[in-house]
PQR file with spaces between the fields and no chain letter, atoms N, CA, C, O and H, PARSE charges and radii, in Angstrom:
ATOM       1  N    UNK     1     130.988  150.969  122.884 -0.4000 1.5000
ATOM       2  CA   UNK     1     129.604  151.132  122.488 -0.0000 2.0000
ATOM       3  C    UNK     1     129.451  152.455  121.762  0.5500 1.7000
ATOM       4  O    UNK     1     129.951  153.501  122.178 -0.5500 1.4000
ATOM       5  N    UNK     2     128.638  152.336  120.507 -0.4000 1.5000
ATOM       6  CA   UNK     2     128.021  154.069  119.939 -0.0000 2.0000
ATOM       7  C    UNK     2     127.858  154.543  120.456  0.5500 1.7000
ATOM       8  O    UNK     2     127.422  153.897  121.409 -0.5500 1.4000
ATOM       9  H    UNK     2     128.232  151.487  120.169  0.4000 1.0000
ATOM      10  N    UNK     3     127.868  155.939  120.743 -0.4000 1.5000
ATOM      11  CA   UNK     3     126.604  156.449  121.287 -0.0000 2.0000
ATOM      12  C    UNK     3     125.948  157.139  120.394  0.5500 1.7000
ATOM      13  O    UNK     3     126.547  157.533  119.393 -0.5500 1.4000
ATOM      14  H    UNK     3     128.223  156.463  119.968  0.4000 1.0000
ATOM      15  N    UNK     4     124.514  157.432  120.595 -0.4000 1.5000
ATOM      16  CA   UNK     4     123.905  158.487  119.438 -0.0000 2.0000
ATOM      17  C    UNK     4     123.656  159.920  119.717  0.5500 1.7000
ATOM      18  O    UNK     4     123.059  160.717  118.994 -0.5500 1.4000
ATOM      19  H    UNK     4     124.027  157.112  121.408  0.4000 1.0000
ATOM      20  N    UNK     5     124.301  160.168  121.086 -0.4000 1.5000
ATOM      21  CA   UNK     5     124.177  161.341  120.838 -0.0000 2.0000
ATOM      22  C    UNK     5     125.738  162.103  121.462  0.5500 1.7000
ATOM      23  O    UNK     5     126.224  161.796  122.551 -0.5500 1.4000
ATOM      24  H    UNK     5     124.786  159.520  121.674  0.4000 1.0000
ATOM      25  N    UNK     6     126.392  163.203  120.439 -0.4000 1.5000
ATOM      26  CA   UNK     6     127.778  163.424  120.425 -0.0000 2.0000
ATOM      27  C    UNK     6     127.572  164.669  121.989  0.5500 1.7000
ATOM      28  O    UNK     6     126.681  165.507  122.131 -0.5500 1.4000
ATOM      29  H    UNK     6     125.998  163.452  119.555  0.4000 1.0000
ATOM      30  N    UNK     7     128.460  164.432  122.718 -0.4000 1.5000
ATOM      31  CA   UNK     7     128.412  165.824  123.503 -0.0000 2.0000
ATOM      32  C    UNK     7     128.041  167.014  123.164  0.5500 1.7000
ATOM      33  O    UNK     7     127.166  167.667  123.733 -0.5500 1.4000
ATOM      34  H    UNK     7     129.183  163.751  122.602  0.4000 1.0000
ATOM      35  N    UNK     8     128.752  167.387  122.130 -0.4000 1.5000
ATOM      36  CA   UNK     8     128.665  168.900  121.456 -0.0000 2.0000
ATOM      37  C    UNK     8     127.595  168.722  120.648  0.5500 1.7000
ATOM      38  O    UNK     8     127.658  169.459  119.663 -0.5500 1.4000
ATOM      39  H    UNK     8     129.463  166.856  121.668  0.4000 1.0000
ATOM      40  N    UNK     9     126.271  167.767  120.694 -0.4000 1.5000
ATOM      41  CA   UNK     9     125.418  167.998  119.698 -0.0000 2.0000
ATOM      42  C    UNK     9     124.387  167.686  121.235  0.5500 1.7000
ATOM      43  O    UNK     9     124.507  166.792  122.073 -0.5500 1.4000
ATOM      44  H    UNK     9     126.220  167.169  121.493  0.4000 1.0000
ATOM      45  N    UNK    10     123.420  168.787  121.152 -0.4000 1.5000
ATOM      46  CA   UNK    10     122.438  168.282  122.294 -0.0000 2.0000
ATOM      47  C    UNK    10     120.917  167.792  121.913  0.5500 1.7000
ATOM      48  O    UNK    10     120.011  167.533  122.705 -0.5500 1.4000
ATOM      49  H    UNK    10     123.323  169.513  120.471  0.4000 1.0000
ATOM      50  N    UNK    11     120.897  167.748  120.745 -0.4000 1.5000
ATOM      51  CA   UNK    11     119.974  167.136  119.953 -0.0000 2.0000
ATOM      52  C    UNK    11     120.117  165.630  119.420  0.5500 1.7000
ATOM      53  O    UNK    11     121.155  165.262  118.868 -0.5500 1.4000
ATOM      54  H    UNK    11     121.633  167.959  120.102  0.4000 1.0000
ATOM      55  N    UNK    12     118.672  164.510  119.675 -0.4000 1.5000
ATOM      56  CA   UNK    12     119.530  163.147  119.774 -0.0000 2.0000
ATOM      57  C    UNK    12     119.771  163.051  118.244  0.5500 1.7000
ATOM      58  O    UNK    12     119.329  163.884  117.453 -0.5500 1.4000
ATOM      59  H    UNK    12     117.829  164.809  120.123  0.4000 1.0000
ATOM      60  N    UNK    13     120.507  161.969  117.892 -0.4000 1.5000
ATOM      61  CA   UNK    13     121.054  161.948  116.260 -0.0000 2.0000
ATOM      62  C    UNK    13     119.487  161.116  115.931  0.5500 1.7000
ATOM      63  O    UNK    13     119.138  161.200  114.754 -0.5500 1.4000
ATOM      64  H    UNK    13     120.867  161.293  118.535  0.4000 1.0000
ATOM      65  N    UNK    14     118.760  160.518  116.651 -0.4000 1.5000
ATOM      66  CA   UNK    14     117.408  159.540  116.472 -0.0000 2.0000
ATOM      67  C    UNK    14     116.158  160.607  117.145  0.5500 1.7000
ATOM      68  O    UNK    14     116.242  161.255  118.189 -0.5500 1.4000
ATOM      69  H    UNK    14     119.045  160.451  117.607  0.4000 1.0000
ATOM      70  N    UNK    15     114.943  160.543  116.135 -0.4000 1.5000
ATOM      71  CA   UNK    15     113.870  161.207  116.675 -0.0000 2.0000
ATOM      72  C    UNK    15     113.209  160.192  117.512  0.5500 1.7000
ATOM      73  O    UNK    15     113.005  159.086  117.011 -0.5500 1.4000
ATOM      74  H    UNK    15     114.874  160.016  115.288  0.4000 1.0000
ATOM      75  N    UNK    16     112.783  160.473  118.945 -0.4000 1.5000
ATOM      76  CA   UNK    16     111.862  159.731  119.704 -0.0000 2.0000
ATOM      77  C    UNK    16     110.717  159.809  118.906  0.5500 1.7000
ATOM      78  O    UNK    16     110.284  160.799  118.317 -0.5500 1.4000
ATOM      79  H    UNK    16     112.948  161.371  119.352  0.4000 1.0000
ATOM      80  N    UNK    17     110.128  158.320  118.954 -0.4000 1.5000
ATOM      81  CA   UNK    17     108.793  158.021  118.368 -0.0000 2.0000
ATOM      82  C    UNK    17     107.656  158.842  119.188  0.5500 1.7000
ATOM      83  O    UNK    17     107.574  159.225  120.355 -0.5500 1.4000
ATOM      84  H    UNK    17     110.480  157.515  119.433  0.4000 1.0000
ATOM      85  N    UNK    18     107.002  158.916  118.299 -0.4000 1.5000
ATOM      86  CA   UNK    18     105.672  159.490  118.946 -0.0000 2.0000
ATOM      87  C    UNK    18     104.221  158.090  119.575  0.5500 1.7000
ATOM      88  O    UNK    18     103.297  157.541  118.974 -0.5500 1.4000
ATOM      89  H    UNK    18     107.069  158.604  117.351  0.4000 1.0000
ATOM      90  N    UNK    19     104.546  158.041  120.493 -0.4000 1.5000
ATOM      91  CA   UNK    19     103.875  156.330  120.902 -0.0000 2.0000
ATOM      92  C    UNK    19     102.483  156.744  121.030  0.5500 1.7000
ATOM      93  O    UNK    19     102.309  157.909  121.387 -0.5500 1.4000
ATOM      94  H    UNK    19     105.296  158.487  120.980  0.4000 1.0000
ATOM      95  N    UNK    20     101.147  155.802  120.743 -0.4000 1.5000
ATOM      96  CA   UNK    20      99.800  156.403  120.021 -0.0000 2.0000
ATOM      97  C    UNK    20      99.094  156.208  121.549  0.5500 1.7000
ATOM      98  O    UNK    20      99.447  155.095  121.941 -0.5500 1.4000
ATOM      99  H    UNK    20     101.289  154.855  120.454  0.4000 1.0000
ATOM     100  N    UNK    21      98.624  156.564  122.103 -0.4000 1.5000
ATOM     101  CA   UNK    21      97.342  156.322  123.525 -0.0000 2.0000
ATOM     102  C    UNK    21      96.879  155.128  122.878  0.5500 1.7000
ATOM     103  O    UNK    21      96.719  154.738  121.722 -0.5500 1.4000
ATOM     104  H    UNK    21      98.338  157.467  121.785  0.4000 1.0000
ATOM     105  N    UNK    22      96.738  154.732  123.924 -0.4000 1.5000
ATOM     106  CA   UNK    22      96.013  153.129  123.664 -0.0000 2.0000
ATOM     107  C    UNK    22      94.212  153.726  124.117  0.5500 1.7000
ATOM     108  O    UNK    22      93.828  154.169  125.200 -0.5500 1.4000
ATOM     109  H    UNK    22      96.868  155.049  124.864  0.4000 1.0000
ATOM     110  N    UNK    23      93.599  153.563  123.130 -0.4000 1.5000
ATOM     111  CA   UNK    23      92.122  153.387  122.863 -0.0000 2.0000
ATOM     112  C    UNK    23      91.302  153.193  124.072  0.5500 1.7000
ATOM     113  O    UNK    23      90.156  153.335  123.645 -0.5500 1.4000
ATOM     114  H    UNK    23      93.911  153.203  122.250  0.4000 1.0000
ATOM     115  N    UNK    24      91.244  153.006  125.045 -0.4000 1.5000
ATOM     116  CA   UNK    24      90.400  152.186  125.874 -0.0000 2.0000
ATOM     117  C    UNK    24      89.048  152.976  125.948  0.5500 1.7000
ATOM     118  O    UNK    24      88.450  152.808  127.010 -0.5500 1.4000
ATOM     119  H    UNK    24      92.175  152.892  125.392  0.4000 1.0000
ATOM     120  N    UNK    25      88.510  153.712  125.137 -0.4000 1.5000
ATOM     121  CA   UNK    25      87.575  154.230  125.201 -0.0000 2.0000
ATOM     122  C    UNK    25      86.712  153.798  124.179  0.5500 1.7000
ATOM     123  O    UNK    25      85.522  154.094  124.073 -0.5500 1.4000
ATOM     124  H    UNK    25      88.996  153.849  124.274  0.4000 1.0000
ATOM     125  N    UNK    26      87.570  152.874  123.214 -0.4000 1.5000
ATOM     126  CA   UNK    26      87.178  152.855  122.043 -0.0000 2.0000
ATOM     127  C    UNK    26      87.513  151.220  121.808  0.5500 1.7000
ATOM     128  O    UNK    26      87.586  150.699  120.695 -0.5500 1.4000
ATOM     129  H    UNK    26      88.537  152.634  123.300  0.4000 1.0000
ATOM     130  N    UNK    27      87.714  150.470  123.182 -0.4000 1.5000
ATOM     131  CA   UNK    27      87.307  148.592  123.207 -0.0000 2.0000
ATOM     132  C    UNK    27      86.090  148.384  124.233  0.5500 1.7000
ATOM     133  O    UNK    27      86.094  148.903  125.349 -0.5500 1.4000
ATOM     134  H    UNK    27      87.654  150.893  124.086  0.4000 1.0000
ATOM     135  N    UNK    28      85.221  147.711  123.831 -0.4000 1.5000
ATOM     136  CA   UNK    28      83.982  147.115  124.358 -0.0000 2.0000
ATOM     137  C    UNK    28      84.113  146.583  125.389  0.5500 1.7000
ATOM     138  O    UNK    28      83.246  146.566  126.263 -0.5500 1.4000
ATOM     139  H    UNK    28      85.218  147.290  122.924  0.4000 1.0000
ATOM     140  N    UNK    29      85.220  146.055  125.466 -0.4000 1.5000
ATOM     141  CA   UNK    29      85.042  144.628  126.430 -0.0000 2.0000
ATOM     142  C    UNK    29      85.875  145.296  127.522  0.5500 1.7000
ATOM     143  O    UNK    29      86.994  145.652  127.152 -0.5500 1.4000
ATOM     144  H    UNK    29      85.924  146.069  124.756  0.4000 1.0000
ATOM     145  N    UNK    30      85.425  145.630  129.288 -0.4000 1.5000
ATOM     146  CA   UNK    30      86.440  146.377  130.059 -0.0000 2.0000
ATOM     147  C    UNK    30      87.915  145.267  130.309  0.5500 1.7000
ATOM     148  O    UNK    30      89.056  145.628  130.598 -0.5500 1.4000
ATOM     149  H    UNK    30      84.516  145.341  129.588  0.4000 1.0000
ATOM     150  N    UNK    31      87.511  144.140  130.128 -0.4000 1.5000
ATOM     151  CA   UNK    31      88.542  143.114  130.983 -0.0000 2.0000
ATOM     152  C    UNK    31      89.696  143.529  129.373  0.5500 1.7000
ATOM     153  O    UNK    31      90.828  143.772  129.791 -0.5500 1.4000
ATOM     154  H    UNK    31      86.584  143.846  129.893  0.4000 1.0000
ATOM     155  N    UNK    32      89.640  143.626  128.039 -0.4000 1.5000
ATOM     156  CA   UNK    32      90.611  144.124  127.580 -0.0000 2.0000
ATOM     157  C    UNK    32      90.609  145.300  127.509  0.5500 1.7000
ATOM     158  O    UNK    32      91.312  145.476  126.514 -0.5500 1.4000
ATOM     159  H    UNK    32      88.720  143.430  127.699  0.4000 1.0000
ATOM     160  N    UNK    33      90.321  146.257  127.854 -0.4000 1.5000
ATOM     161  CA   UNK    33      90.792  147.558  127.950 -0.0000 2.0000
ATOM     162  C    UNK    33      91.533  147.389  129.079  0.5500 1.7000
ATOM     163  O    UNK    33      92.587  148.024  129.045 -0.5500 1.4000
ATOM     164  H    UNK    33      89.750  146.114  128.663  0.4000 1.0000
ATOM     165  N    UNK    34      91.335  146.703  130.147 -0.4000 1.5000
ATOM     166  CA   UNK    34      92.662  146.606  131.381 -0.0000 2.0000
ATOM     167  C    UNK    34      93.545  146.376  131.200  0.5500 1.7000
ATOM     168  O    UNK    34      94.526  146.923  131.705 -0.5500 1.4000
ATOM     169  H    UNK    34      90.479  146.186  130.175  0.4000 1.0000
ATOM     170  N    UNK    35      93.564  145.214  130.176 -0.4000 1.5000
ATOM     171  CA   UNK    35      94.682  144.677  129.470 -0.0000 2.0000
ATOM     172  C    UNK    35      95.669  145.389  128.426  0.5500 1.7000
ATOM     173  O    UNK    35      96.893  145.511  128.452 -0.5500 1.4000
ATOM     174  H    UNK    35      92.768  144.770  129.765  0.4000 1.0000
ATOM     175  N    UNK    36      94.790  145.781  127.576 -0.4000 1.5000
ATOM     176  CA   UNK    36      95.639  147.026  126.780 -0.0000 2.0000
ATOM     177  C    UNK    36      95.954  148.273  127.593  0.5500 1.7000
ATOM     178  O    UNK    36      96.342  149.296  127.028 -0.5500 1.4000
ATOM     179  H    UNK    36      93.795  145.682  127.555  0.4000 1.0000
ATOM     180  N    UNK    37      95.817  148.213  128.717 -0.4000 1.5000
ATOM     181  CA   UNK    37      96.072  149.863  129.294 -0.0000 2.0000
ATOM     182  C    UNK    37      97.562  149.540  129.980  0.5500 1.7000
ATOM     183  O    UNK    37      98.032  150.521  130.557 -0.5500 1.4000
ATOM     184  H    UNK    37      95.502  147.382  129.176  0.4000 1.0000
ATOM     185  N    UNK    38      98.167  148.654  130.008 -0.4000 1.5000
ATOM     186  CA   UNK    38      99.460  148.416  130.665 -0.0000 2.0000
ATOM     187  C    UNK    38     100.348  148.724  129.455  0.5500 1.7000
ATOM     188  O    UNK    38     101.560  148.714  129.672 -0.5500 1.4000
ATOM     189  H    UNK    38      97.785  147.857  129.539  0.4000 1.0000
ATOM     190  N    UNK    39      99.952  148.979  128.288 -0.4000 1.5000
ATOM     191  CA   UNK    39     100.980  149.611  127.130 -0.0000 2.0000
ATOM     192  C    UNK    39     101.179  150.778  127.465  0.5500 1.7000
ATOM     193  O    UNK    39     102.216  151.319  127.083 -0.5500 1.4000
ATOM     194  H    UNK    39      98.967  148.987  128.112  0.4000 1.0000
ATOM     195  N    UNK    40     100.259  151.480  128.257 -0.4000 1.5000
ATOM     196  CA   UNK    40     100.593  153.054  128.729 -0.0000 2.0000
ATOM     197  C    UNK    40     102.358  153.211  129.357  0.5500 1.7000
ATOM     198  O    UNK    40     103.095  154.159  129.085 -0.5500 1.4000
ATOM     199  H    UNK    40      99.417  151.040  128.567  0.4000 1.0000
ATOM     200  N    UNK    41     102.614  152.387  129.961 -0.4000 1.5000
ATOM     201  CA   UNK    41     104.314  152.609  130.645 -0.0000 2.0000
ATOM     202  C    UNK    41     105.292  151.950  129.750  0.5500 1.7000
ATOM     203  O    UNK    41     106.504  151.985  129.962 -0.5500 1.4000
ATOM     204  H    UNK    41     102.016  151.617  130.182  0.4000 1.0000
ATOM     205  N    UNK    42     104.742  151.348  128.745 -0.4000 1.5000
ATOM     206  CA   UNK    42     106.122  151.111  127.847 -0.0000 2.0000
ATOM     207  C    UNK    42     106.975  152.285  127.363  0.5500 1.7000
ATOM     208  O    UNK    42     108.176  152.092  127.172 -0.5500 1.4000
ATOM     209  H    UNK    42     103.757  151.319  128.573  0.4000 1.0000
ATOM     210  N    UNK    43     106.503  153.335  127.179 -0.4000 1.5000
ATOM     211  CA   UNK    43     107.322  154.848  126.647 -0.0000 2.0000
ATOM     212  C    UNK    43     108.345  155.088  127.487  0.5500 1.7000
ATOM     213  O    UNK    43     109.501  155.428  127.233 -0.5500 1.4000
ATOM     214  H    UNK    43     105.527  153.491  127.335  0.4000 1.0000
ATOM     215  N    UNK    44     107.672  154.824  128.773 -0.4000 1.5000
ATOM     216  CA   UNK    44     109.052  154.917  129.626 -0.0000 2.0000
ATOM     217  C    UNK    44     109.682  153.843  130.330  0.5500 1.7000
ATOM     218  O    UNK    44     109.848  153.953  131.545 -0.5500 1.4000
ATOM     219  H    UNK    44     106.733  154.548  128.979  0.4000 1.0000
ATOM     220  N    UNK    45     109.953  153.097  129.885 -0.4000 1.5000
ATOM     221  CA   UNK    45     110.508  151.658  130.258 -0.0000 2.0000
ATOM     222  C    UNK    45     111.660  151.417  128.918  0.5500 1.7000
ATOM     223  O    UNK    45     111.335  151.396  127.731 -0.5500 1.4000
ATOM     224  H    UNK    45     109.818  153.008  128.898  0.4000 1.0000
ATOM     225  N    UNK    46     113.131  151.237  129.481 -0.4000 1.5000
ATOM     226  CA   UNK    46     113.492  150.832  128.570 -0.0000 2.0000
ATOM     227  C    UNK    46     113.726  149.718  127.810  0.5500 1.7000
ATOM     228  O    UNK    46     113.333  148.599  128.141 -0.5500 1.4000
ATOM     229  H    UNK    46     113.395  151.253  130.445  0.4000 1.0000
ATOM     230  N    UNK    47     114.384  149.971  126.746 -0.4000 1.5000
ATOM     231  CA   UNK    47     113.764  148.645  125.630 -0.0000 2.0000
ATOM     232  C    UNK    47     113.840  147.531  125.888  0.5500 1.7000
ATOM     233  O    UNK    47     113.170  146.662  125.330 -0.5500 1.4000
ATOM     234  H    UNK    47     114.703  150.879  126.478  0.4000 1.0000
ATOM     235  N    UNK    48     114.640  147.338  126.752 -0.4000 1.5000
ATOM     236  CA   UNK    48     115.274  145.766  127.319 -0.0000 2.0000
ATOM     237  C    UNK    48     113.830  145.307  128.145  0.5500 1.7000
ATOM     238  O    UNK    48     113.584  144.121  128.367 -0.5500 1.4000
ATOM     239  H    UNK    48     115.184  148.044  127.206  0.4000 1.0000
ATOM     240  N    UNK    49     113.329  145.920  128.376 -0.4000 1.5000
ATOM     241  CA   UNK    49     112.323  145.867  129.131 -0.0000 2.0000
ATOM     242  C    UNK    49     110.854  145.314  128.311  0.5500 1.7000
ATOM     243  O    UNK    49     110.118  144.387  128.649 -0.5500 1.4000
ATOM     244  H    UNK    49     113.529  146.883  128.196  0.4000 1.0000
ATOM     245  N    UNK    50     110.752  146.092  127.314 -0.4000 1.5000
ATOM     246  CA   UNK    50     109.619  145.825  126.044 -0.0000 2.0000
ATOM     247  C    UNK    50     108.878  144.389  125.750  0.5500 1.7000
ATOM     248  O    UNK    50     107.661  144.200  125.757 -0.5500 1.4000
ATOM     249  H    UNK    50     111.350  146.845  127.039  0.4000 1.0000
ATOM     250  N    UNK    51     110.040  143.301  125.457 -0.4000 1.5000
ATOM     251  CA   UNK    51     109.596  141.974  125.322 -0.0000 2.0000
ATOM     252  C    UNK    51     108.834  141.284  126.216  0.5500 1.7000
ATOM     253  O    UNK    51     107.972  140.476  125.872 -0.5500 1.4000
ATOM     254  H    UNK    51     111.028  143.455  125.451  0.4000 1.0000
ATOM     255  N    UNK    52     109.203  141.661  127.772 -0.4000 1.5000
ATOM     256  CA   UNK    52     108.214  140.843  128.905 -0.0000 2.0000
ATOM     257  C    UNK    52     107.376  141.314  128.873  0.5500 1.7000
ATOM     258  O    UNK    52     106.550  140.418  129.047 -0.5500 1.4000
ATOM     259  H    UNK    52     109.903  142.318  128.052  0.4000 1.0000
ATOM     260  N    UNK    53     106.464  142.903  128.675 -0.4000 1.5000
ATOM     261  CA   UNK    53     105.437  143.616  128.978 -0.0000 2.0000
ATOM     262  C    UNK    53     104.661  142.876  127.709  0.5500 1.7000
ATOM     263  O    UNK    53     103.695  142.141  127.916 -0.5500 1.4000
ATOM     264  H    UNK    53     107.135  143.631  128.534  0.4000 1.0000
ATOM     265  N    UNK    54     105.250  143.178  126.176 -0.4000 1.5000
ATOM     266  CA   UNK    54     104.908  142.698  125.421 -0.0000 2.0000
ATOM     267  C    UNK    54     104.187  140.937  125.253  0.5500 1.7000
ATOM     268  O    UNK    54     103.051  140.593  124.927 -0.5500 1.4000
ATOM     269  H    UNK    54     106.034  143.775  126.008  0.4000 1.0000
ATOM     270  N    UNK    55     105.115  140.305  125.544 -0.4000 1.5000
ATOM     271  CA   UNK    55     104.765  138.832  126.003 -0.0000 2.0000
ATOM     272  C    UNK    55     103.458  138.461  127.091  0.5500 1.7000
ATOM     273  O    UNK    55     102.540  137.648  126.981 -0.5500 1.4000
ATOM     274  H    UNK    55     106.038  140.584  125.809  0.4000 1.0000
ATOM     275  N    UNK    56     103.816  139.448  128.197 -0.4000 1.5000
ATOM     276  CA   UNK    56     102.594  139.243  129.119 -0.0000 2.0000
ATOM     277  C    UNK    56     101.287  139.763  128.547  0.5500 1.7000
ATOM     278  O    UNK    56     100.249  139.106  128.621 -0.5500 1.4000
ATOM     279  H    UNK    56     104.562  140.108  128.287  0.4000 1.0000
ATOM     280  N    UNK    57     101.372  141.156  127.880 -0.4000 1.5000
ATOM     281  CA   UNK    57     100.044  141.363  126.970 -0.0000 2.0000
ATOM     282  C    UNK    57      99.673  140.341  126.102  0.5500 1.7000
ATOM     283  O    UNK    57      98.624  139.740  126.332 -0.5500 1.4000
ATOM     284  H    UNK    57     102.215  141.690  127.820  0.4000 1.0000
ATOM     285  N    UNK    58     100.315  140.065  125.205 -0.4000 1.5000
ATOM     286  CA   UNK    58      99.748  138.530  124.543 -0.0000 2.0000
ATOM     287  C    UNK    58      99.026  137.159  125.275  0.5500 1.7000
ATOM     288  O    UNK    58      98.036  136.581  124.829 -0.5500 1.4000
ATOM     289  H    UNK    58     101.167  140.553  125.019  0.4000 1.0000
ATOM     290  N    UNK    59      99.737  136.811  126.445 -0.4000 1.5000
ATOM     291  CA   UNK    59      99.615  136.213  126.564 -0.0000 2.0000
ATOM     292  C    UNK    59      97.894  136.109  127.871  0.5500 1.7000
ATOM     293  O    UNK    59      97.281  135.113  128.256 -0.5500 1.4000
ATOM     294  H    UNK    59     100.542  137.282  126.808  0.4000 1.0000
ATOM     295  N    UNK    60      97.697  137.394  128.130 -0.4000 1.5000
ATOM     296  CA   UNK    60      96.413  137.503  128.766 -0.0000 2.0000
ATOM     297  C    UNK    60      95.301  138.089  127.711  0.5500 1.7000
ATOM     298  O    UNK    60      94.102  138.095  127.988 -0.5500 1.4000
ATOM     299  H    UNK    60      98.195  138.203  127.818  0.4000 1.0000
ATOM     300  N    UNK    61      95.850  138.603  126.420 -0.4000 1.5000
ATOM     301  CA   UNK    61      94.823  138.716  125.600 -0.0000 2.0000
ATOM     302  C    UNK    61      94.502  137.275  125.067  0.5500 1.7000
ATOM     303  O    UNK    61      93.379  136.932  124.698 -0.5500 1.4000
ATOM     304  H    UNK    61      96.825  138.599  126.196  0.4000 1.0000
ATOM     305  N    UNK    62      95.494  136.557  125.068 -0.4000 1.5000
ATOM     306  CA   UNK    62      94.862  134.715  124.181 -0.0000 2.0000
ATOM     307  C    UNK    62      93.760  134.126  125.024  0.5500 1.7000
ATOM     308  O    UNK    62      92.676  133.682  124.644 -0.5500 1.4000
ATOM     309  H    UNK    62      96.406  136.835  125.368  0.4000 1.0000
ATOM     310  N    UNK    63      94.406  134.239  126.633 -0.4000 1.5000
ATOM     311  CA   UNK    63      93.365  134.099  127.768 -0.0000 2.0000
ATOM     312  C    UNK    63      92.149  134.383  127.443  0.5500 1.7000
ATOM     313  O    UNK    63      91.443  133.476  127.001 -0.5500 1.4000
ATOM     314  H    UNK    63      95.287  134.600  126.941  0.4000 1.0000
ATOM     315  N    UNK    64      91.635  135.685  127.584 -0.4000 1.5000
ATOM     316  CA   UNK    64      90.893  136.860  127.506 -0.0000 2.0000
ATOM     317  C    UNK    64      90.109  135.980  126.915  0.5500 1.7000
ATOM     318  O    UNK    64      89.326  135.184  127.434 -0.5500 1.4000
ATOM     319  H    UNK    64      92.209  136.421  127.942  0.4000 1.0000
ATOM     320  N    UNK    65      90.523  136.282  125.058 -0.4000 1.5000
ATOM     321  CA   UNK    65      89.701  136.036  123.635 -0.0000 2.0000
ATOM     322  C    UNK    65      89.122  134.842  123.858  0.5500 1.7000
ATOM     323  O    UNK    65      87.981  134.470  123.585 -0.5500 1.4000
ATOM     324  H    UNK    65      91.158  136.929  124.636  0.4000 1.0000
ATOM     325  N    UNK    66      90.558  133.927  124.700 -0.4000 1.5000
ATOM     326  CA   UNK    66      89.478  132.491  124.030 -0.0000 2.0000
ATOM     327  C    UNK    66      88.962  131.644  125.220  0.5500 1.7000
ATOM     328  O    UNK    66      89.097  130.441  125.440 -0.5500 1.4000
ATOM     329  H    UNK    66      91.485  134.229  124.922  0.4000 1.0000
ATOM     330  N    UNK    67      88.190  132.835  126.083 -0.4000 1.5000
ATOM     331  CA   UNK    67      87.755  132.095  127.520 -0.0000 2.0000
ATOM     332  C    UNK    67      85.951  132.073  126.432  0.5500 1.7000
ATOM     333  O    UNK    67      85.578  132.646  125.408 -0.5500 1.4000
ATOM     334  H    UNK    67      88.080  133.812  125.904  0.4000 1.0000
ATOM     335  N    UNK    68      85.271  131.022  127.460 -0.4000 1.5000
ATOM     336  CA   UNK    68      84.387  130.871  126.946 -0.0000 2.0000
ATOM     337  C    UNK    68      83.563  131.904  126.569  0.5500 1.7000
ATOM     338  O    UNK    68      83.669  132.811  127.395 -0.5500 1.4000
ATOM     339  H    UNK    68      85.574  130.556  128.292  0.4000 1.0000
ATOM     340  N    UNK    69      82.507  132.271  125.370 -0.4000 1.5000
ATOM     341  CA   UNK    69      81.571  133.250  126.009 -0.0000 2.0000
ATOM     342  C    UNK    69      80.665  132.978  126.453  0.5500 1.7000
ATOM     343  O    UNK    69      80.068  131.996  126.012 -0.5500 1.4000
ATOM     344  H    UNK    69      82.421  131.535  124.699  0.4000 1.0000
ATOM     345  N    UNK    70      80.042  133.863  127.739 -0.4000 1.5000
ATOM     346  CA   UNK    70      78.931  133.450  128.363 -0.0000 2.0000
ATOM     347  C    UNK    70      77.524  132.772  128.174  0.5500 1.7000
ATOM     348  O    UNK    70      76.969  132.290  129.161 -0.5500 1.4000
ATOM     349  H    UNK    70      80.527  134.660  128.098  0.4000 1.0000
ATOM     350  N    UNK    71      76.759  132.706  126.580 -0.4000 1.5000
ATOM     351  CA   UNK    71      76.186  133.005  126.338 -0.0000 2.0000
ATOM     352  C    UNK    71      76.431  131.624  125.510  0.5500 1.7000
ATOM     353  O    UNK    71      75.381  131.229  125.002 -0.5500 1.4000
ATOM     354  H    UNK    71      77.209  133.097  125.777  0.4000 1.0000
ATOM     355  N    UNK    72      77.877  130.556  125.173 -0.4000 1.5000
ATOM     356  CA   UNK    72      78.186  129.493  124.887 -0.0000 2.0000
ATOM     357  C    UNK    72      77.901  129.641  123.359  0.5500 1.7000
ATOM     358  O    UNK    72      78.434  128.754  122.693 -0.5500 1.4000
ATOM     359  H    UNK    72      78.729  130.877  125.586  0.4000 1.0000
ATOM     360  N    UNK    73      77.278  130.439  122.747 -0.4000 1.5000
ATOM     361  CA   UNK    73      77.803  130.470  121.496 -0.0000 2.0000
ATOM     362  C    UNK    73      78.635  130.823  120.453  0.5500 1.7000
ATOM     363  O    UNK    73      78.434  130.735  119.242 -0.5500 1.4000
ATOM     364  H    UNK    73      76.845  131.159  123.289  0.4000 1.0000
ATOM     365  N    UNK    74      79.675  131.268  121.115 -0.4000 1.5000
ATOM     366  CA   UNK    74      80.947  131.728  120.879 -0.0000 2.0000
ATOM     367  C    UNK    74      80.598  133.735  120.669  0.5500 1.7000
ATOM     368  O    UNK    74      81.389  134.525  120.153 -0.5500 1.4000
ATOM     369  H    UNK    74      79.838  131.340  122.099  0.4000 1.0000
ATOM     370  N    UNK    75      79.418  134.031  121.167 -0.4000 1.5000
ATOM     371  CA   UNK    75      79.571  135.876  120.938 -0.0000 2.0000
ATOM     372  C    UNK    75      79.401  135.977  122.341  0.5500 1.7000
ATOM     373  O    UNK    75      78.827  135.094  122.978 -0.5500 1.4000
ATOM     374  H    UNK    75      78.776  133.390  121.586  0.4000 1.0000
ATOM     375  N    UNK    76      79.875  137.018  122.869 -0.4000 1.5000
ATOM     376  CA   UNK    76      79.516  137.705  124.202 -0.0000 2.0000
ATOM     377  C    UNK    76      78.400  138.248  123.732  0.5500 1.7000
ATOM     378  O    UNK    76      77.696  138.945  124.463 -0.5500 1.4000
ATOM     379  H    UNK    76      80.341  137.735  122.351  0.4000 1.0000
């Protein structure tokens, strides 16, 4: 296996991304801001890891979006 970073170099050969705060101050709706707030531990989770967190966010935002709205005319 590579590695990317050489012993004698203690600096990685790859810059860690700078990962953005997820907004939740700045979505309306609290039931997705709960939802988007589980992106907070992907930074430290490794990558192998990414696709299920990823997948499960999708798949409770489709929930989420396309539960009825209350109000039956398709606006909350």
């Amino acid at each position: 296996m590579t590695e990317l970073n050489h012993e004698h170099n203690a600096h990685p050969a790859q810059q860690t991304p700078e990962w953005p705060e997820p907004g939740a101050e700045q979505i309306g709706d609290p039931e997705i801001a709960a939802i988007v707030a589980a992106l907070r531990g992907v930074p430290g989770m490794p990558g192998a890891e990414h696709e299920a967190v990823y997948s499960e966010l999708h798949d409770a935002l489709l929930e989420a979006l396309n539960e009825d709205a209350p109000n039956g005319a398709g606006e909350a």
